[in-house]
Gaussian input, Z-matrix of N, CA and C with variables (Angstrom, degrees):
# hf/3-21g

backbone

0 1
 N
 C     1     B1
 C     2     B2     1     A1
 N     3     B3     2     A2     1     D1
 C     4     B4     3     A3     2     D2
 C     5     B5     4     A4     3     D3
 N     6     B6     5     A5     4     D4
 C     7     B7     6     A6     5     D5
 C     8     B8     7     A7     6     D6
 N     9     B9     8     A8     7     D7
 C    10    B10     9     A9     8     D8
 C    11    B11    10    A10     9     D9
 N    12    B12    11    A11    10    D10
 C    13    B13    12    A12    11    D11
 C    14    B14    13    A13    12    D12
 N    15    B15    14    A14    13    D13
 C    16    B16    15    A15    14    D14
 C    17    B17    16    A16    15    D15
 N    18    B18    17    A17    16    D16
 C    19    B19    18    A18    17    D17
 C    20    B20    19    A19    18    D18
 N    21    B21    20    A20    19    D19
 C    22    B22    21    A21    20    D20
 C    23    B23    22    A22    21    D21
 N    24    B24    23    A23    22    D22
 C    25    B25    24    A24    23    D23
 C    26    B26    25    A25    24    D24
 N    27    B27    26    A26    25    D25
 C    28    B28    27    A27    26    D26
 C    29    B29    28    A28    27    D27
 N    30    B30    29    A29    28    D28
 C    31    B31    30    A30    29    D29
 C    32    B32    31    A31    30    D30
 N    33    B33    32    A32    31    D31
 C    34    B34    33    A33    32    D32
 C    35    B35    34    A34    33    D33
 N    36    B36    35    A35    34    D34
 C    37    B37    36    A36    35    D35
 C    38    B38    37    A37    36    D36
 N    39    B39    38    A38    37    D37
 C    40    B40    39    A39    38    D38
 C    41    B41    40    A40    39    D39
 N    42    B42    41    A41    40    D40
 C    43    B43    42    A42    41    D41
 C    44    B44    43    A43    42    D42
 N    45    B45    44    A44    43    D43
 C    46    B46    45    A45    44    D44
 C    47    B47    46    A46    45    D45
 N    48    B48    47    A47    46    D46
 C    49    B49    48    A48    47    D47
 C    50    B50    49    A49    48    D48
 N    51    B51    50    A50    49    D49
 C    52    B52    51    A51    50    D50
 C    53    B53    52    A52    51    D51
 N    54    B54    53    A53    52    D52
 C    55    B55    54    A54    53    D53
 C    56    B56    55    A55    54    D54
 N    57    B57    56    A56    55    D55
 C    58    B58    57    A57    56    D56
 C    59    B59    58    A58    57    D57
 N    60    B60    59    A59    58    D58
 C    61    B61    60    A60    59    D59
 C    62    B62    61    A61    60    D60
 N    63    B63    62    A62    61    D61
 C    64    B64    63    A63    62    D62
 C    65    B65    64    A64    63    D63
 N    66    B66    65    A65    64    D64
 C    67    B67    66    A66    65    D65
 C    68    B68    67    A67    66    D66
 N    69    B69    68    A68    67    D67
 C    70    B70    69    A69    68    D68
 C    71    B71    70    A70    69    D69
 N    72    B72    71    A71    70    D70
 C    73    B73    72    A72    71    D71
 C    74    B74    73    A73    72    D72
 N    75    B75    74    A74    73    D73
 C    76    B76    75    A75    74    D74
 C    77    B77    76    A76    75    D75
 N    78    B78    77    A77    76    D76
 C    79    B79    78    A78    77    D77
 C    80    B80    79    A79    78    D78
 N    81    B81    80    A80    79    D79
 C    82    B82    81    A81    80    D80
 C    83    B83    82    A82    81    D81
 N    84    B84    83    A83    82    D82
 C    85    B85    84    A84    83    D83
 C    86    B86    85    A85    84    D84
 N    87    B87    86    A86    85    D85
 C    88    B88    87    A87    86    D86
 C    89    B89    88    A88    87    D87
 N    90    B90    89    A89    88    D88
 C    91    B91    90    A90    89    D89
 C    92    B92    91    A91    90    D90
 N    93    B93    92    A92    91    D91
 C    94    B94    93    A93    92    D92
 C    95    B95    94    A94    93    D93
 N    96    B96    95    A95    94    D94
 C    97    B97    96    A96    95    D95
 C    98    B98    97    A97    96    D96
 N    99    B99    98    A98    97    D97
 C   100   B100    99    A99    98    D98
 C   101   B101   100   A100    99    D99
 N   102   B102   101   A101   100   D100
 C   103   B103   102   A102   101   D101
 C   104   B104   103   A103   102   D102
 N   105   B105   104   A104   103   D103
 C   106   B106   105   A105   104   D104
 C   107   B107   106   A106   105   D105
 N   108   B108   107   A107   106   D106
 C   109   B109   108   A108   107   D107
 C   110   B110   109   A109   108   D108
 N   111   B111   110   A110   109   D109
 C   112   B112   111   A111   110   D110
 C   113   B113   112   A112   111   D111
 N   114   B114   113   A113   112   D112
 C   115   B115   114   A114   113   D113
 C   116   B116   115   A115   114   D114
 N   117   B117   116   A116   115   D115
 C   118   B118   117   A117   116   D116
 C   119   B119   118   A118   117   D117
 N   120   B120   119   A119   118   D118
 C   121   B121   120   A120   119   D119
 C   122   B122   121   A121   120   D120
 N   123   B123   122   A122   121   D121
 C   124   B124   123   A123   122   D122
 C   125   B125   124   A124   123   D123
 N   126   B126   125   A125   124   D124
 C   127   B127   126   A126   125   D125
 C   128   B128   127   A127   126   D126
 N   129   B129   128   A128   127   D127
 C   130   B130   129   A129   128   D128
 C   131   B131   130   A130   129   D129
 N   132   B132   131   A131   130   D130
 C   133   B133   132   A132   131   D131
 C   134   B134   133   A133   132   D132
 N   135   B135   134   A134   133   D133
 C   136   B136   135   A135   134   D134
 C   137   B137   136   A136   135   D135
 N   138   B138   137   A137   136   D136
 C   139   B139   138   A138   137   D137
 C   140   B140   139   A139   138   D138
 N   141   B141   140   A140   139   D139
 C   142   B142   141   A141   140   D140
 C   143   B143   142   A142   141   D141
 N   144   B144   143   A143   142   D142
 C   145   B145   144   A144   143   D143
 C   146   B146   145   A145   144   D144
 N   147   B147   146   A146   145   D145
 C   148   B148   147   A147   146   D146
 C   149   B149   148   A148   147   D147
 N   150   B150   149   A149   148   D148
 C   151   B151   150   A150   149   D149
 C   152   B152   151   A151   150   D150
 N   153   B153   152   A152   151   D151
 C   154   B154   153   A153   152   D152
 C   155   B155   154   A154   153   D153
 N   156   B156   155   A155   154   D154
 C   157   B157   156   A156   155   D155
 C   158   B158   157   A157   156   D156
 N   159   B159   158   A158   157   D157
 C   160   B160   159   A159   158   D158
 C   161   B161   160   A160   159   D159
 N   162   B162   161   A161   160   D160
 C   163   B163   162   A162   161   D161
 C   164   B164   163   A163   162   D162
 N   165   B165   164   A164   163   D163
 C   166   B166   165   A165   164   D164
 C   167   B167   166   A166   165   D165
 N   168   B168   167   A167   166   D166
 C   169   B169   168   A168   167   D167
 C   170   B170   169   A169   168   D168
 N   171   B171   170   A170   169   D169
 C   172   B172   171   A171   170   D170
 C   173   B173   172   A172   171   D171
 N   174   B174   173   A173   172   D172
 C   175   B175   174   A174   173   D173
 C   176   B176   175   A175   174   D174
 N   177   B177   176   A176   175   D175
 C   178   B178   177   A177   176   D176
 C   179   B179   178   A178   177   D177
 N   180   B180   179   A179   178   D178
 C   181   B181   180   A180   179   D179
 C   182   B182   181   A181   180   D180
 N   183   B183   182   A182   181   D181
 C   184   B184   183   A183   182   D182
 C   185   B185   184   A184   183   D183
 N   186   B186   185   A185   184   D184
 C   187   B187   186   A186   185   D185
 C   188   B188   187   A187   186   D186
 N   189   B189   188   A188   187   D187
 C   190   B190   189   A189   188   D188
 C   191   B191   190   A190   189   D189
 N   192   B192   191   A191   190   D190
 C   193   B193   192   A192   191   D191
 C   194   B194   193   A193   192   D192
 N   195   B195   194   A194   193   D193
 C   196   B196   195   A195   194   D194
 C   197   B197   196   A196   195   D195
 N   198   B198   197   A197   196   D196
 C   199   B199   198   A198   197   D197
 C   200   B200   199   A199   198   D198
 N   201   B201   200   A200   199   D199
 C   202   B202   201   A201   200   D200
 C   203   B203   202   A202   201   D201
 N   204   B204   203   A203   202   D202
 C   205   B205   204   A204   203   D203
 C   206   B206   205   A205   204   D204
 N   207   B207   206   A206   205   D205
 C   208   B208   207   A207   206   D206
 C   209   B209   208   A208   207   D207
 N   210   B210   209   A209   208   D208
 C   211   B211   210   A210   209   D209
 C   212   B212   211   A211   210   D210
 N   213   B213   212   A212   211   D211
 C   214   B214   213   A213   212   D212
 C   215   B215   214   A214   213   D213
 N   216   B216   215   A215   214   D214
 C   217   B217   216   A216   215   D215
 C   218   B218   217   A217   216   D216
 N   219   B219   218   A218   217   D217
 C   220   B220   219   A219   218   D218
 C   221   B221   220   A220   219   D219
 N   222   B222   221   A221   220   D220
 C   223   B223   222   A222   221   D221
 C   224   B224   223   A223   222   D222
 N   225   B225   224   A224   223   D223
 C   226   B226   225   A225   224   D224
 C   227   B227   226   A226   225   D225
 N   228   B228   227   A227   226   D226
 C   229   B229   228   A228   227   D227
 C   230   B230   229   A229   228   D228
 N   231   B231   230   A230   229   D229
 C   232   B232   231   A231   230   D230
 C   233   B233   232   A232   231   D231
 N   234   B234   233   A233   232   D232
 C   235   B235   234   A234   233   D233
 C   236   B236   235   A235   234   D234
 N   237   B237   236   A236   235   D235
 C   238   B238   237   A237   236   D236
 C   239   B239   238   A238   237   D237
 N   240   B240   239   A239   238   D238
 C   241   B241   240   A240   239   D239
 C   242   B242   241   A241   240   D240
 N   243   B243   242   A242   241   D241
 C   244   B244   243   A243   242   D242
 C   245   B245   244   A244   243   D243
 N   246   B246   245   A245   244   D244
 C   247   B247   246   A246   245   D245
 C   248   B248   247   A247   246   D246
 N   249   B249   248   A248   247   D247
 C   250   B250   249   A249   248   D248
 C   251   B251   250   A250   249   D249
 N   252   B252   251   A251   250   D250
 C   253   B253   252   A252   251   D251
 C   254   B254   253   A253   252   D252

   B1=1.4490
   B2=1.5296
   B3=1.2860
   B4=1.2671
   B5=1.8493
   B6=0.9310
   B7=1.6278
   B8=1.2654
   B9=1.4664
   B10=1.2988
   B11=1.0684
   B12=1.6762
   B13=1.5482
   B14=1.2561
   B15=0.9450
   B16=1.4510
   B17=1.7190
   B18=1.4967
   B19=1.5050
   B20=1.1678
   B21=1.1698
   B22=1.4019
   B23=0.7723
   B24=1.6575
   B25=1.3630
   B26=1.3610
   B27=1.7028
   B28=1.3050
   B29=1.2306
   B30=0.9777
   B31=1.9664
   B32=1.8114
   B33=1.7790
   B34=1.5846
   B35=1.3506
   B36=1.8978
   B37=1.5939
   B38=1.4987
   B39=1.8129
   B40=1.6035
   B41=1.5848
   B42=1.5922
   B43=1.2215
   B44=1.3694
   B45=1.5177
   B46=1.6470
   B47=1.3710
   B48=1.6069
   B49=1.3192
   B50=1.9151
   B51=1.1850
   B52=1.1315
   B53=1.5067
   B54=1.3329
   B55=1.8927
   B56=0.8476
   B57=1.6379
   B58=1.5633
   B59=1.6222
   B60=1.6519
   B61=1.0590
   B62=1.7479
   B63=1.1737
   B64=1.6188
   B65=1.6295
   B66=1.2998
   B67=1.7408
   B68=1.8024
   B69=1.5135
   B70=1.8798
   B71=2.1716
   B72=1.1768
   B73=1.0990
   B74=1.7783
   B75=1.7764
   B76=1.4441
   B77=1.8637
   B78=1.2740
   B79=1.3938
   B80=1.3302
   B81=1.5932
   B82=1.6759
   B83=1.3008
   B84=1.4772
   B85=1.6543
   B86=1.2705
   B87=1.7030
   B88=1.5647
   B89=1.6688
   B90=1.6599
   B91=1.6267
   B92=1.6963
   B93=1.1795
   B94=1.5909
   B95=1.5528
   B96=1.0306
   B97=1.5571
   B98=1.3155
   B99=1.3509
   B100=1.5158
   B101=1.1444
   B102=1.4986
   B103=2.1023
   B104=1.8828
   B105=1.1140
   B106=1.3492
   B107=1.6729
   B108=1.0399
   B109=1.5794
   B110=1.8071
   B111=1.1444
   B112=1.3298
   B113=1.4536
   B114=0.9268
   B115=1.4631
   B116=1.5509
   B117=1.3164
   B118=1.4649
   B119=1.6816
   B120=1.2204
   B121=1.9844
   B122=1.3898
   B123=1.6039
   B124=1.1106
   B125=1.7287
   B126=1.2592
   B127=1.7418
   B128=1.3984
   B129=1.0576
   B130=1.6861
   B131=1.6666
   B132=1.4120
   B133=1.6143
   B134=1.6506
   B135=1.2013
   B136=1.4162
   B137=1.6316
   B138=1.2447
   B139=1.2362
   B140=1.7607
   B141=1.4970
   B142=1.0960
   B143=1.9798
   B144=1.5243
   B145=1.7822
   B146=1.4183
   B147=0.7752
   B148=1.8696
   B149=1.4095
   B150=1.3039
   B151=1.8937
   B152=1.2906
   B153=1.6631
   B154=1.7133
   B155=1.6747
   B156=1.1849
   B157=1.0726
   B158=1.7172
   B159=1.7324
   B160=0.9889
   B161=1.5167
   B162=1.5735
   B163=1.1372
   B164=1.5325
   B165=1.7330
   B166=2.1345
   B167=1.3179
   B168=1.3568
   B169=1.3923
   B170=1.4206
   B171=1.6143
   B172=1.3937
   B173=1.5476
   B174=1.4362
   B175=1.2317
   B176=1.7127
   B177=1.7483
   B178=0.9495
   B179=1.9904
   B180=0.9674
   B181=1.6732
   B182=1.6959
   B183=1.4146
   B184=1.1161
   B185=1.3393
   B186=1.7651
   B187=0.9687
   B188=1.7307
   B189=1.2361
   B190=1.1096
   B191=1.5108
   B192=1.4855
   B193=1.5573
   B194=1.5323
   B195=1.4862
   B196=1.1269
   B197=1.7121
   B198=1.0227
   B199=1.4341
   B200=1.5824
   B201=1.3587
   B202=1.2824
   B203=1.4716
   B204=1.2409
   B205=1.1752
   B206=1.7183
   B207=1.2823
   B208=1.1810
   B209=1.4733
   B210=1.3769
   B211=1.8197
   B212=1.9554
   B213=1.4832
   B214=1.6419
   B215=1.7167
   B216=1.3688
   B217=1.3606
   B218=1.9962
   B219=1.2426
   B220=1.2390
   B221=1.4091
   B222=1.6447
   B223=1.1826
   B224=2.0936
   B225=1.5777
   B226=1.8485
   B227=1.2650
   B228=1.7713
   B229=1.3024
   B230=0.8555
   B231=2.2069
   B232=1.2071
   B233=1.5714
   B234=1.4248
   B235=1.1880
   B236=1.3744
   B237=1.4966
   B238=1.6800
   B239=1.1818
   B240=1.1702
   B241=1.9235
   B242=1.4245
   B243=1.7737
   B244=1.2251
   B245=1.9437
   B246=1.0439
   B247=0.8891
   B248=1.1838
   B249=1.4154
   B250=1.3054
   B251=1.7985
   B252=1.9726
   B253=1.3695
   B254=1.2781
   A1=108.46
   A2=139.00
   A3=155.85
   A4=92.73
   A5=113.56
   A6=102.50
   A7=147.65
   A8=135.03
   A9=108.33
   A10=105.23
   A11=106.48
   A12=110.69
   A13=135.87
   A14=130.14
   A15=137.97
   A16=109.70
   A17=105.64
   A18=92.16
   A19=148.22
   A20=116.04
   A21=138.22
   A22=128.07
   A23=128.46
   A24=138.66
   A25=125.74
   A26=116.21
   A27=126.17
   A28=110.43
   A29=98.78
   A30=116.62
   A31=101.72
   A32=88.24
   A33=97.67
   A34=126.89
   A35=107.42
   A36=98.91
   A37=137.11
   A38=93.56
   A39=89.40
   A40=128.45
   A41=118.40
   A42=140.47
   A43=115.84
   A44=99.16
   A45=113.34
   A46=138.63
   A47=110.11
   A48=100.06
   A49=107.47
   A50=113.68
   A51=114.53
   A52=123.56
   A53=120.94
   A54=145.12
   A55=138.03
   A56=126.87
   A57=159.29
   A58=77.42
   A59=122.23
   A60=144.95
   A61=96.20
   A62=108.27
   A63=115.69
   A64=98.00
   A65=93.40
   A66=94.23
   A67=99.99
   A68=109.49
   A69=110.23
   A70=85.63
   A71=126.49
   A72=116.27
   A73=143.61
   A74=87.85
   A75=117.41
   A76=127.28
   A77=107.12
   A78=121.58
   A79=106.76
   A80=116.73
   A81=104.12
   A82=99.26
   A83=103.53
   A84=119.96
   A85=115.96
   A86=107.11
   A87=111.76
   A88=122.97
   A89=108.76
   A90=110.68
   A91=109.27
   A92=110.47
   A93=112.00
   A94=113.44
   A95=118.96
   A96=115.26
   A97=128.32
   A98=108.75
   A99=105.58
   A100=118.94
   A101=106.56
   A102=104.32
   A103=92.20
   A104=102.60
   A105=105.96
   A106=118.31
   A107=95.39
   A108=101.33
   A109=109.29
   A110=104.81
   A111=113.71
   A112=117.06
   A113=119.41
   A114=125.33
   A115=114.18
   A116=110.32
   A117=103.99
   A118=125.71
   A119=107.26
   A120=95.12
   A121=123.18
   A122=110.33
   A123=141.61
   A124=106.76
   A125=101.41
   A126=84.60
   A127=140.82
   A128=116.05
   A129=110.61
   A130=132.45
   A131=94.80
   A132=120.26
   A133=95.24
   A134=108.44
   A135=111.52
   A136=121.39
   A137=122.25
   A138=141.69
   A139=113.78
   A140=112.98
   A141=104.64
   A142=83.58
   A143=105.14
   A144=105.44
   A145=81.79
   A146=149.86
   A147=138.92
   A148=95.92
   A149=134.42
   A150=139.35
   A151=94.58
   A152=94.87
   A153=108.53
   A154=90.47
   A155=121.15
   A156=105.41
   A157=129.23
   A158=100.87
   A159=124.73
   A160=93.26
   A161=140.20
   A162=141.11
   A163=148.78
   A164=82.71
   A165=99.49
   A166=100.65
   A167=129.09
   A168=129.42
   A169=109.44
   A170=96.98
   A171=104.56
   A172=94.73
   A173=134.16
   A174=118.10
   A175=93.67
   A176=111.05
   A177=79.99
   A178=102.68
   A179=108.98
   A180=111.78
   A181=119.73
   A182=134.77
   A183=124.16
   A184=113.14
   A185=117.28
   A186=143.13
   A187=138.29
   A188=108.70
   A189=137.77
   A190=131.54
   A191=105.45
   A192=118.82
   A193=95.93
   A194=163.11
   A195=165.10
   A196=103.77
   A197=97.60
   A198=100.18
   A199=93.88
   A200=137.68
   A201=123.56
   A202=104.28
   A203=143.52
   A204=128.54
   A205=129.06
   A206=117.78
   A207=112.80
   A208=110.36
   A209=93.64
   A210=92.62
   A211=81.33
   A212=99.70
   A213=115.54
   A214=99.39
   A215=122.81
   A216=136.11
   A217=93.52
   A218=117.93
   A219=128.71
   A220=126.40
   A221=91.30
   A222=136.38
   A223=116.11
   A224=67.06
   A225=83.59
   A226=93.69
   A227=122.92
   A228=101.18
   A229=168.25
   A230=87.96
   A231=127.33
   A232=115.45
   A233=99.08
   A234=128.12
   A235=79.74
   A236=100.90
   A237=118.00
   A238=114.88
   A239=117.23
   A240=114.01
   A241=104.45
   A242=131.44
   A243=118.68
   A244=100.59
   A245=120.00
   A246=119.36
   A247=133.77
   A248=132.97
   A249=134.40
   A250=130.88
   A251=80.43
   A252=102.38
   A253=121.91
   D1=149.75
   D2=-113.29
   D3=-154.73
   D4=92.34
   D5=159.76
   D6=-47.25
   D7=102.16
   D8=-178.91
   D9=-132.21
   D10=142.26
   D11=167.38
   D12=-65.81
   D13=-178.99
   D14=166.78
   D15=-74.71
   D16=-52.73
   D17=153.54
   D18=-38.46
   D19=-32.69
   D20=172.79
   D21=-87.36
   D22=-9.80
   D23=151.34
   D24=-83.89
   D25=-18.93
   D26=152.06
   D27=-51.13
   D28=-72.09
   D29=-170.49
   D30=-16.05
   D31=-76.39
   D32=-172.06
   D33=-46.09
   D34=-41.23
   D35=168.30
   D36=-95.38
   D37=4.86
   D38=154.07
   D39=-80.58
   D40=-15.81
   D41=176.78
   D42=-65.64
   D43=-50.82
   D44=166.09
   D45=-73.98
   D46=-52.17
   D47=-173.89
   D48=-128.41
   D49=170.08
   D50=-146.08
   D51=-88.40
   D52=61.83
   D53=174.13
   D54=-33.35
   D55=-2.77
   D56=-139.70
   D57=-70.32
   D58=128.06
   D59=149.58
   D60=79.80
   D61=59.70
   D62=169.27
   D63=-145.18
   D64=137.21
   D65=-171.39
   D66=-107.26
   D67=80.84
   D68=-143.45
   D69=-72.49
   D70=-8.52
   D71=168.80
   D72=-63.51
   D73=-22.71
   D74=155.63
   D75=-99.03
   D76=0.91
   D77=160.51
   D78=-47.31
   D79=146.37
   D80=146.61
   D81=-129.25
   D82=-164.94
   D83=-166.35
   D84=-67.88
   D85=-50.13
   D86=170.62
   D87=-58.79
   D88=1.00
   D89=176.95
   D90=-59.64
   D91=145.68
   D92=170.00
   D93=-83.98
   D94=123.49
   D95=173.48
   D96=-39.35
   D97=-51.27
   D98=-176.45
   D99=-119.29
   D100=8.25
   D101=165.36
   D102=-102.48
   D103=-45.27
   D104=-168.34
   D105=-66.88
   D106=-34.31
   D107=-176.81
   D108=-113.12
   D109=-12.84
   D110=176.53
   D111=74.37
   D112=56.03
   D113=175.30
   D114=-96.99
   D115=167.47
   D116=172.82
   D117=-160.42
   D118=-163.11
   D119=-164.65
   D120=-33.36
   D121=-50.53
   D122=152.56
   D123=-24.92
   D124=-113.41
   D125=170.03
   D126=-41.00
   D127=-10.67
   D128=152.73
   D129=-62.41
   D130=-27.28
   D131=172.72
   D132=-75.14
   D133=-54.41
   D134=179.97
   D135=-51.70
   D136=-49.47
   D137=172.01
   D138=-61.15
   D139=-18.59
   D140=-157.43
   D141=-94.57
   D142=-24.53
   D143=-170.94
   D144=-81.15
   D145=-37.14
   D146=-153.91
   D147=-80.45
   D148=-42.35
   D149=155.69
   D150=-9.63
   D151=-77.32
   D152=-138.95
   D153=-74.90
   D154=-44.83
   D155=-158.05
   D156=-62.23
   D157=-33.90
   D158=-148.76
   D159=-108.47
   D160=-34.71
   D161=147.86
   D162=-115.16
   D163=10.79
   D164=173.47
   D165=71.24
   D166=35.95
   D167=164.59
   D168=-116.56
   D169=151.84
   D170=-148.94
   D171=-125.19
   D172=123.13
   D173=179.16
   D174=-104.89
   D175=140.93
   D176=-169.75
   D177=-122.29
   D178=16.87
   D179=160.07
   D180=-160.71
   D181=159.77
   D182=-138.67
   D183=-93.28
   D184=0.03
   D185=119.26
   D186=-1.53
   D187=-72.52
   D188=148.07
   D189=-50.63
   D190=-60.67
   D191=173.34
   D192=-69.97
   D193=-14.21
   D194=139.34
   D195=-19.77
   D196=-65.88
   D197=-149.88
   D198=-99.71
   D199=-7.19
   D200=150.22
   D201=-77.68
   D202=-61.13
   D203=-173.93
   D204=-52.48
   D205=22.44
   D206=-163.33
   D207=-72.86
   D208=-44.04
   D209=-159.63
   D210=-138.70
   D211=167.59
   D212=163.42
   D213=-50.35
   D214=-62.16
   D215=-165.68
   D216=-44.83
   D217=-69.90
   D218=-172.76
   D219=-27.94
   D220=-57.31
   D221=143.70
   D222=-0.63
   D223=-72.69
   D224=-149.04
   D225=-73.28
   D226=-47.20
   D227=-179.29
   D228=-96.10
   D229=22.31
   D230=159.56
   D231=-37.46
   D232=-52.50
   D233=-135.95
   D234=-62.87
   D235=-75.73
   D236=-163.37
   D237=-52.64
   D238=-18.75
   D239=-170.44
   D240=-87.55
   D241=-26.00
   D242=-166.22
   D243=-143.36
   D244=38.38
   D245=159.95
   D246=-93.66
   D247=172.32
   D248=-154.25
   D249=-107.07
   D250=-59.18
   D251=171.19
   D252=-107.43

């Protein structure tokens, strides 16, 4: 298993998708993605190419992407538990 921070999950979706007036340095883990940070359908599609792209993970129904997308925390240890590269 592959460590990743929480930093490092900022990183990628401030790089990627579009955060304008989120200060993601005062975020924490327990934040909700898309009440908390305000994201939406749109970026979930978005989030799901930033997966694959950025760690070869594949979500593969919306089901699934539900309950990883919940929070940053959810998030991250998606990330770390089944990633690739």
């Amino acid at each position: 298993m592959i460590p990743t921070s929480l930093d490092d999950v900022k990183k990628v979706l401030s790089e990627n998708l579009d955060m304008q007036g989120i200060d993601l340095d005062c975020v924490k883990e327990d934040a909700p993605l898309f009440l908390g940070l305000g994201l939406d359908s749109l970026d979930a599609i978005e989030l799901v190419v930033i997966l694959r792209k950025n760690y070869d993970i594949v979500i593969e129904n919306m089901d699934e992407g539900r309950k990883i997308f919940q929070t940053l925390g959810t998030l991250r240890e998606h990330i770390e538990k089944t990633r690739k590269k």
